[in-house]
BAKEPA-593599 format. One record per residue (C-alpha): x negated, y negated, z. Coordinates in pm, 1 decimal, padded with zeros to 6 digits, always signed. Each point is the difference from the previous one (the first is absolute). Example, Ala and Ser with C-alpha at 12.3 -4.5 7.8 and 13.67 -1.06 7.14 Angstrom:
# BAKEPA-593599
[[-01230.0,+00450.0,+00780.0]]
[[-00137.0,-00344.0,-00066.0]]
# end
This chain:
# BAKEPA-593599
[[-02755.2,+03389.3,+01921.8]]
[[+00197.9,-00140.3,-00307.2]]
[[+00251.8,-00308.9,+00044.1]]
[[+00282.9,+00016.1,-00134.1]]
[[+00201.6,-00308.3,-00199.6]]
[[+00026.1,-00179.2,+00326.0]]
[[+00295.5,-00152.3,-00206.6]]
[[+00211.4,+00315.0,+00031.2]]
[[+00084.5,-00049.4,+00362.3]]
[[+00261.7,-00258.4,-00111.4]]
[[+00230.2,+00250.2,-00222.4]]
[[+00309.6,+00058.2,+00168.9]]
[[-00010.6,+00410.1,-00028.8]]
[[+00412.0,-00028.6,+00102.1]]
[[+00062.4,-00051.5,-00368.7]]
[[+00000.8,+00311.1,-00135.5]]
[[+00115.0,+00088.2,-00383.0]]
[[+00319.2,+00145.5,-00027.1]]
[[+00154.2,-00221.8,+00254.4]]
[[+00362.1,-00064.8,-00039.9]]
[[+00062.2,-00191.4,+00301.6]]
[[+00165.8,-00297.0,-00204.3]]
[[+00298.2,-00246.3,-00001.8]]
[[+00188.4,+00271.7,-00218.2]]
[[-00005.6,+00395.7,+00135.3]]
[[-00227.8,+00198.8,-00328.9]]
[[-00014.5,+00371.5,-00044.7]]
[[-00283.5,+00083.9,-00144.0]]
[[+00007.4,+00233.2,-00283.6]]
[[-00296.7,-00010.7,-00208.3]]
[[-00363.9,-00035.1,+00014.6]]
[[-00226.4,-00041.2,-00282.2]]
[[-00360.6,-00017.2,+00092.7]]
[[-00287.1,-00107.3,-00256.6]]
[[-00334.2,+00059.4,+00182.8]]
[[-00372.1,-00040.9,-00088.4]]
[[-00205.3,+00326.9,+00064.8]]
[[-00172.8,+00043.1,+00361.2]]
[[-00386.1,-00032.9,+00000.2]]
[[-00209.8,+00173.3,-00276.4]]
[[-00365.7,+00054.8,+00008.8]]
[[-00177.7,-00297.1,-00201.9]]
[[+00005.5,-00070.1,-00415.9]]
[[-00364.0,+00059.9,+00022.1]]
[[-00026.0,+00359.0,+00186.8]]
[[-00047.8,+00196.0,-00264.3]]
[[+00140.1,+00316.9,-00068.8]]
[[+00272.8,-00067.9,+00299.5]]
[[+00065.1,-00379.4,-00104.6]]
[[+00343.4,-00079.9,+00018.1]]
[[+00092.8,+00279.4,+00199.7]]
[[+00272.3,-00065.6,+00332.3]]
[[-00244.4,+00111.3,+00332.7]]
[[+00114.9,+00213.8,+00297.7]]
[[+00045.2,-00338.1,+00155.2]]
[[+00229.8,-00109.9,-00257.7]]
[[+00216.2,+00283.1,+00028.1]]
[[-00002.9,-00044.4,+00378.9]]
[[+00135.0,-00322.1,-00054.4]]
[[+00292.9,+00097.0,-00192.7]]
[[+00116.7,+00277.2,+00161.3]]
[[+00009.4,-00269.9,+00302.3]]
[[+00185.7,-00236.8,-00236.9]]
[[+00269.8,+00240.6,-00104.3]]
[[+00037.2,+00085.8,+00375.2]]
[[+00063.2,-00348.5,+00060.3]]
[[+00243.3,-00011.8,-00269.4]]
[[+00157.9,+00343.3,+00093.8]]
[[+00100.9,-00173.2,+00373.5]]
[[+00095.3,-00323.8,-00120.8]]
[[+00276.2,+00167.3,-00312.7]]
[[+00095.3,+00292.5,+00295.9]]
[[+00075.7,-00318.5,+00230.9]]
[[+00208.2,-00198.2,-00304.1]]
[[+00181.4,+00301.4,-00049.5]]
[[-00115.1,+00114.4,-00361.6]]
[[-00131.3,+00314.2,+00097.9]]
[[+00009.3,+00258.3,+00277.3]]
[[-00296.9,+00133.2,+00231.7]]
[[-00140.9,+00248.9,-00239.8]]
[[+00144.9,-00111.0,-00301.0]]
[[+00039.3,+00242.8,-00304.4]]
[[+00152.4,-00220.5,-00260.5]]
[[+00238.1,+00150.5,-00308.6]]
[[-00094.8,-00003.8,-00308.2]]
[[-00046.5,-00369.3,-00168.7]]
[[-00003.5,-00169.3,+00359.6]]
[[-00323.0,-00126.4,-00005.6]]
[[-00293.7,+00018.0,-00262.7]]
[[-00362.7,-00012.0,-00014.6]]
[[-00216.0,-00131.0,-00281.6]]
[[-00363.5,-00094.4,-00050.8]]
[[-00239.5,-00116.3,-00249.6]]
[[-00190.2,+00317.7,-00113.5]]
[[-00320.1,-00045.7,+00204.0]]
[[-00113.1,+00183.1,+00302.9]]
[[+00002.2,-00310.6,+00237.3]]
[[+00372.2,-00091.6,-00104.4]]
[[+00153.3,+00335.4,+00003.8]]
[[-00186.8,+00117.6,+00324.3]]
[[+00124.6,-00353.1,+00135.7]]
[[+00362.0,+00135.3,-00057.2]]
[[-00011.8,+00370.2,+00122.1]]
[[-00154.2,-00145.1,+00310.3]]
[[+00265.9,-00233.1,+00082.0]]
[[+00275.7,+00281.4,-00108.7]]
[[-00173.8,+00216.6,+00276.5]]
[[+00038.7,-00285.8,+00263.6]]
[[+00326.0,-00124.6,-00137.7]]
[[+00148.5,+00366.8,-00085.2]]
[[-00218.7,+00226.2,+00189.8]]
[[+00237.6,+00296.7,-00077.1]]
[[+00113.9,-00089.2,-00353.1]]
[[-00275.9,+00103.2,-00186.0]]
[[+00098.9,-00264.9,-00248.0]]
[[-00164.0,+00018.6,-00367.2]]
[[-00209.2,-00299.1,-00137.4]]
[[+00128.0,-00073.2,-00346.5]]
[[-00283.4,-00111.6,-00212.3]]
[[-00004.3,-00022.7,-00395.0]]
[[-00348.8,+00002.7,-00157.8]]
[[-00251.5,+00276.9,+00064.1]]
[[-00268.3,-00066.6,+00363.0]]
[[-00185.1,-00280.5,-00133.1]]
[[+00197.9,-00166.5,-00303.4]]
[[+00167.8,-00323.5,+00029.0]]
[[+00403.8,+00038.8,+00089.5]]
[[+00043.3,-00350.8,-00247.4]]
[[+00299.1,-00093.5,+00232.8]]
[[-00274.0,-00120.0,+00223.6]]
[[-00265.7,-00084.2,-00255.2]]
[[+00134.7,-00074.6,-00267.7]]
[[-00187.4,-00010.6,-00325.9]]
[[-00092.7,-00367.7,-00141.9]]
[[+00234.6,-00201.2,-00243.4]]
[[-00211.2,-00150.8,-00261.0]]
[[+00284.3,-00193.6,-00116.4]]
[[-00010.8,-00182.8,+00360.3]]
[[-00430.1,-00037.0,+00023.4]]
[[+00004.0,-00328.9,-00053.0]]
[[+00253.8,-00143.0,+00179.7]]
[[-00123.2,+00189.6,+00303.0]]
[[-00333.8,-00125.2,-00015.7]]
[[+00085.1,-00366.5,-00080.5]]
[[+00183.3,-00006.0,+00358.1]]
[[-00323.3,+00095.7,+00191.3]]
[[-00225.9,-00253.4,+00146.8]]
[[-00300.8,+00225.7,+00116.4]]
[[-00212.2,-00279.6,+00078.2]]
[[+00232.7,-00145.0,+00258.5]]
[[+00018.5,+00348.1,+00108.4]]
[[-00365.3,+00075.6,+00048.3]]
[[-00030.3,-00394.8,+00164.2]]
[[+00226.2,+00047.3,+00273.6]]
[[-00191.6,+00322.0,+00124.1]]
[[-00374.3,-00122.5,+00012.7]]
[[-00016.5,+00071.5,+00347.7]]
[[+00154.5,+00349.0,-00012.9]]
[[-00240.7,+00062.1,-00259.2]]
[[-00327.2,-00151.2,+00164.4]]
[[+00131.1,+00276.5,+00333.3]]
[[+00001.3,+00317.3,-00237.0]]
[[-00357.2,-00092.4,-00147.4]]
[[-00098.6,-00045.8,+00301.6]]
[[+00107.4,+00340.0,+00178.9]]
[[+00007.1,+00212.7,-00295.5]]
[[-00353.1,-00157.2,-00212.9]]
[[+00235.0,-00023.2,-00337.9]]
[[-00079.6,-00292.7,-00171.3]]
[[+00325.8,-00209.7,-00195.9]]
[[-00047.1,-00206.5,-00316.4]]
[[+00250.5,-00269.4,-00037.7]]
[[-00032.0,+00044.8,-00350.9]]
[[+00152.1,+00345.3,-00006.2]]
[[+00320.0,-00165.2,+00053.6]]
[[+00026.6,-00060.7,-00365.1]]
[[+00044.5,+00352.2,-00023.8]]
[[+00288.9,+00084.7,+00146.1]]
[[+00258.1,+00142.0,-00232.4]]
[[+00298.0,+00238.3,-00012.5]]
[[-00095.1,+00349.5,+00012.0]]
[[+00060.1,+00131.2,-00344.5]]
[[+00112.4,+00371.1,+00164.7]]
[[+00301.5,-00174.8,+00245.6]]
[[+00101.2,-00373.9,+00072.2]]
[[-00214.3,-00056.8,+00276.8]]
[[-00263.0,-00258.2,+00034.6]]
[[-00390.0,+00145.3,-00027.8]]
[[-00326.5,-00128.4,+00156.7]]
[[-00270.8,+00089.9,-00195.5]]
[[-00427.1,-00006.0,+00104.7]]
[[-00084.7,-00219.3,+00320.8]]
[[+00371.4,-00055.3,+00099.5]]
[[+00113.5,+00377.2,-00027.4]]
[[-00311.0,+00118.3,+00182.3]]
[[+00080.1,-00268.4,+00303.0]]
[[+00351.5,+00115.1,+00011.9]]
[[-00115.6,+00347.7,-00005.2]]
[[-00261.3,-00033.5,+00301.5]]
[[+00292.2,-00226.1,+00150.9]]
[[+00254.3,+00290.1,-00003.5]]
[[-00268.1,+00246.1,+00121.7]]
[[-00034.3,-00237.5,+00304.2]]
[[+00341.9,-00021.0,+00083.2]]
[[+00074.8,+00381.4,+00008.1]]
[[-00316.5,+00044.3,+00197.3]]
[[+00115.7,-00234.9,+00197.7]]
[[+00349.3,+00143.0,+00047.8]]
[[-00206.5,+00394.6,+00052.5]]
[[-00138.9,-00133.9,+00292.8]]
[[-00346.4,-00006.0,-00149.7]]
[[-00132.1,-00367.9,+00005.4]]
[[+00113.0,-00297.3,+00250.4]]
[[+00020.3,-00329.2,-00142.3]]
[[+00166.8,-00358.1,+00119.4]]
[[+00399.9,-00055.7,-00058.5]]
[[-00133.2,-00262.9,-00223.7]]
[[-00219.2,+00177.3,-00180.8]]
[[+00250.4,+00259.9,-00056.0]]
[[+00265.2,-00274.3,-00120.0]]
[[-00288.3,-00051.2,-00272.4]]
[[-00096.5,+00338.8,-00105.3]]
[[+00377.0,+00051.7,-00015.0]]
[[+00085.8,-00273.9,-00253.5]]
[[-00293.4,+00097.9,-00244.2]]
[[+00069.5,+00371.4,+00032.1]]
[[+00355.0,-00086.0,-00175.6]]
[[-00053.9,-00363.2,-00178.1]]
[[+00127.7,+00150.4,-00311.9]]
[[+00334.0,+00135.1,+00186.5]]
[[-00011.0,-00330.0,+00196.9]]
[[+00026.1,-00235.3,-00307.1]]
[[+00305.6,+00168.7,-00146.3]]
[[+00205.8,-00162.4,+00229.8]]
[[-00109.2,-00352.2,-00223.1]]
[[+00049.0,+00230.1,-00330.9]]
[[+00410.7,-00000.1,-00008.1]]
[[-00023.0,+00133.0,-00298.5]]
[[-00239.4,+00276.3,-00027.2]]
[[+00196.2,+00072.9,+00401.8]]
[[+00298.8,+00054.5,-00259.9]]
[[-00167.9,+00191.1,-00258.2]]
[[-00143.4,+00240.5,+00242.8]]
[[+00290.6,+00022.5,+00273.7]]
[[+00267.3,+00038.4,-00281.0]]
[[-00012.3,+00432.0,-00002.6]]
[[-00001.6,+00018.7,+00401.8]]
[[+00300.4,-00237.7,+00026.6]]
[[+00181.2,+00205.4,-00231.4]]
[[-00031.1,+00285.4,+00250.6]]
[[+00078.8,-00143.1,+00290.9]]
[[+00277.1,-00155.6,-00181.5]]
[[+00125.0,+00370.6,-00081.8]]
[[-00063.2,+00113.5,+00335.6]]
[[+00220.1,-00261.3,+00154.4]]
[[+00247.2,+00076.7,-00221.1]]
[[-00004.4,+00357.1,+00028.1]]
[[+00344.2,+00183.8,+00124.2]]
[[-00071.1,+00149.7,+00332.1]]
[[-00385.1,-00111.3,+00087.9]]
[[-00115.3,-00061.4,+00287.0]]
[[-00359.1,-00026.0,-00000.3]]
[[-00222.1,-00050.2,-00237.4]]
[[-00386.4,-00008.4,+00007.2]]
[[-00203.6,-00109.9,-00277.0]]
[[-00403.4,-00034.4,+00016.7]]
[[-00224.3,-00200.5,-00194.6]]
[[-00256.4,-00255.7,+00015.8]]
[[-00119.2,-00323.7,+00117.2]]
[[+00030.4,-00136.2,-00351.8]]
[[+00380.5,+00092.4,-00001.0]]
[[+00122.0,-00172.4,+00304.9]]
[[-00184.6,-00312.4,+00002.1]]
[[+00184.6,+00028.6,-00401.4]]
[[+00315.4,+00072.4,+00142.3]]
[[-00016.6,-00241.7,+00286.0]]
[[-00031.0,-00296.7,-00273.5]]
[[+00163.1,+00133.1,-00285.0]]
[[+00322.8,-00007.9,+00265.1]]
[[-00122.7,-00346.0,+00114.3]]
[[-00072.9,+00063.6,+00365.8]]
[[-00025.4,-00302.1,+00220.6]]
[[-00371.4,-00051.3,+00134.8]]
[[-00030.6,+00194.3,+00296.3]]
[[-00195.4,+00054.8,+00263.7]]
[[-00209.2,+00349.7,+00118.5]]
[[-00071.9,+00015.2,+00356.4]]
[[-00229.3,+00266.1,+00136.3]]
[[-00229.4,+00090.6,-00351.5]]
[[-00301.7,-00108.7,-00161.3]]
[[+00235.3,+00008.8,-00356.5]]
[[+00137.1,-00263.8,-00101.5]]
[[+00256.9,+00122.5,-00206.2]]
[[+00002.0,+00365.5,-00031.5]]
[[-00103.0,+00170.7,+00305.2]]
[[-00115.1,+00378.0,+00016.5]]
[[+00309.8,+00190.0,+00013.5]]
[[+00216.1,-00292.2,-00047.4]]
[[+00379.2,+00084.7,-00089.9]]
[[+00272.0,-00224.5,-00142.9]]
[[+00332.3,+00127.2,+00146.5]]
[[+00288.6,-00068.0,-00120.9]]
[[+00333.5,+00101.4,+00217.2]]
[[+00331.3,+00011.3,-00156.1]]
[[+00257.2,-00078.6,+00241.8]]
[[+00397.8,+00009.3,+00022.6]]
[[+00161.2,-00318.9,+00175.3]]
[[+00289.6,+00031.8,+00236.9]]
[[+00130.5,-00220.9,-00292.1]]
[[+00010.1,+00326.9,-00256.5]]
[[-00277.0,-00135.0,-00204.3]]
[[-00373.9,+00076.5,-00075.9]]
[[-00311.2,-00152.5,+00121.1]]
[[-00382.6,+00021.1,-00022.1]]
[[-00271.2,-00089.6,+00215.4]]
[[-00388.6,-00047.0,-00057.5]]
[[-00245.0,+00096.5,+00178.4]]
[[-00387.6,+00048.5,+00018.1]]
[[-00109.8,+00233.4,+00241.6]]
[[-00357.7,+00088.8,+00010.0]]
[[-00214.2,+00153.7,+00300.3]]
[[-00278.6,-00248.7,+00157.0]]
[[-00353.6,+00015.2,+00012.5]]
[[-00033.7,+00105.0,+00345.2]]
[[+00233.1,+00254.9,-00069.4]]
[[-00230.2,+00156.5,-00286.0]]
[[-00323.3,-00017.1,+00167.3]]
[[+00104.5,+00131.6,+00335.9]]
[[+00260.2,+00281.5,-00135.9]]
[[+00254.8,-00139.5,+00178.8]]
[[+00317.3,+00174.9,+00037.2]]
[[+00247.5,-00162.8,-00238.1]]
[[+00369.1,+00032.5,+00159.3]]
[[+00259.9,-00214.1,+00147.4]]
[[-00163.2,-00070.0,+00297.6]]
[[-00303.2,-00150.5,-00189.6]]
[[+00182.2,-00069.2,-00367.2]]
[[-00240.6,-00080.4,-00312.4]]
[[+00049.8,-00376.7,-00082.7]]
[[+00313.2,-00158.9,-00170.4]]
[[+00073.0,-00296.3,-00194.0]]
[[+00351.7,-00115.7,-00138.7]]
[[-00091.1,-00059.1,-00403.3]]
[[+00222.5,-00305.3,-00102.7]]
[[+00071.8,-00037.2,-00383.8]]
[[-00048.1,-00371.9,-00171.0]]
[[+00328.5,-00163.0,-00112.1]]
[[+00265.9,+00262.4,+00128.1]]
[[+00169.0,-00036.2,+00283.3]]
[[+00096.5,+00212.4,+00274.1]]
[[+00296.5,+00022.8,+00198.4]]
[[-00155.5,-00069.8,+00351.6]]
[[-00279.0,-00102.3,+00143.3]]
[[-00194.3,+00339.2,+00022.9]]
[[-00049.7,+00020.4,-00388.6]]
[[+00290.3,+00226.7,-00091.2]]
[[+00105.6,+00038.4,-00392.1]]
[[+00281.7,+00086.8,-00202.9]]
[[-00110.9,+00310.6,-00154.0]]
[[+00161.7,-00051.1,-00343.2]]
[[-00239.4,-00361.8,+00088.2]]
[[-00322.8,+00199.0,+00034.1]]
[[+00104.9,+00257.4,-00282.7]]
[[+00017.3,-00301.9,-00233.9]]
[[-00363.8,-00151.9,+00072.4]]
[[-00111.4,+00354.1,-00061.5]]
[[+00159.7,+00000.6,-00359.9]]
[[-00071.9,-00327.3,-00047.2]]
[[-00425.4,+00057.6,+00108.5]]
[[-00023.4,+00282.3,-00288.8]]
[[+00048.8,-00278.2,-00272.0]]
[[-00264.6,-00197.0,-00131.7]]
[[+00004.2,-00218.3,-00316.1]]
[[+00361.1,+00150.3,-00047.3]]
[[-00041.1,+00328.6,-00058.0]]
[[+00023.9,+00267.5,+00311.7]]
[[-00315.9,+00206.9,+00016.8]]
[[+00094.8,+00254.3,+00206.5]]
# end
């Protein structure tokens, strides 16, 4: 029998997202949700690589149920809801795992809606708002701000459990090969350390399948290899910028959209751990997953509010379902809620204590984290 993060006994499940139980009364009026896709058969399965799994689908249908009871309790929607036209919007990265992610949380979310997935490249091709193509103007001063080596140091024992379970071998030397892909701004791994992230990620979504049955700890290992490139962009401001700078121009957009009221956007890993420092999110803390940063599924939610004051709000959250959820198929609902985290931003401040914004505030360090060196690049 697996154990579970004995650590996630100690979350307080009370706090939901989308609570408005503060010192000032808040309508809420928006949501804008920018989520990871749900789990996707390994990078090294061949013809099916990449592709989201009946699980994964499961998952999200679950996750848009969730979200479905939580917005009919706030008020944003009916039972049933069959929103006008322009009231919510769906939009995905042009890949099968991303736009699969986002039908299957419209059926749980909308089951009646039959809402349309807006997607702008052919099945396959790279939408650049979430990859966007590299900058050669900007090579340098991207790669000057990585430090690989410290990188690479601080995860020897991570490493020394993937050889172990999976027989691929890392050379330390290979470090002095990681570069910015030349087709998007993303770092790349190339010989010993992209085949150990490879047989890393296969781990993890066997793990997740229900196939193999390893230690927590040895998860929490697997887990940090099977992303160390996503991982380290949260100590690569920069290249967070770079990269986040087309995605915060749409959720910009969609907050500032007459007459939205929900809007859904799927990506990647690779976008929100960019997004979550090219906004400067406060460290935080994931309770109840073997991923450090980006768990499976993971979903930054950001809730537009009106005070009983007249003005506008936001609030941050991270919600995310848990391990145990995954691997037993758990029903996701408000009786058994995925996890959530409150996201904090560094250096603005809120207007309580349960890390509430001023939304022209939060517009602002959205503007402000699609400029680098002066110029806006989105």
């Amino acid at each position: 029998m697996k154990k579970f993060l004995s650590t996630v006994i100690i979350f307080v499940v009370a706090v939901t997202f989308l609570s408005v139980a503060h010192a000032m009364d808040y309508q809420l009026e928006q949501v804008v949700v920018f989520s990871r896709h749900n789990l996707r058969n390994s990078l090294k399965a061949g013809d099916d690589r990449g592709l989201l799994t009946l699980r994964g689908g499961e998952m999200e249908t679950l996750m848009g149920q969730y979200f479905e009871a939580r917005l009919r309790q706030l008020g944003l929607f009916p039972k049933n809801a069959q929103p006008a036209v322009g009231e919510v919007r769906f939009y995905a990265n042009s890949y099968q795992r991303t736009i699969a992610t986002a039908k299957y949380f419209s059926a749980g979310a909308f089951p009646i809606a039959n809402i349309p997935i807006d997607y702008h490249r052919a099945l396959g091709q790279k939408d650049r708002v979430f990859l966007p193509p590299t900058d050669p103007a900007l090579v340098k001063k991207l790669q000057a701000e990585a430090d690989w080596k410290k990188s690479f140091d601080s995860m020897s024992k991570e490493f020394a459990t993937v050889e172990r379970l999976t027989g691929e071998k890392f050379n330390p030397a290979d470090i002095n090969l990681m570069k910015i892909r030349t087709d998007v701004v993303e770092w790349g791994a190339q010989n010993s350390a992209k085949k150990i992230g490879l047989a890393a990620d296969a781990l993890l979504m066997d793990y997740y399948d229900g196939k193999v049955s390893y230690s927590d700890a040895e998860m929490r290992d697997v887990a940090r290899i099977s992303s160390f490139t996503i991982n380290a962009n949260f100590d690569h401001p920069l290249t967070a910028k770079v990269f986040a700078a087309p995605v915060l121009a749409v959720i910009s957009d969609e907050l500032n959209t007459p007459g939205r009221k929900f809007s859904f956007i799927c990506g990647h890993d690779s976008n929100l751990s960019n997004i979550l420092a090219a906004i400067g999110v406060e460290e935080y803390t994931l309770p109840g997953t073997f991923e450090w940063r980006v768990p499976i599924a993971s979903k930054l939610v950001i809730q537009k509010l009106r005070g009983s004051d007249g003005n506008e709000y936001v609030k941050l959250s991270y919600v995310y379902p848990s391990a145990k959820q995954i691997v037993n198929r758990e029903m996701i609902n408000l009786d058994n809620p995925p996890m959530i985290v409150t996201l904090k931003l560094r250096g603005l401040q809120t207007v309580d204590a349960n890390g509430i914004y001023k939304l022209s505030d939060v517009l602002q360090r959205l503007s402000d984290a699609q400029v680098v060196d002066g110029r806006r690049v989105a």
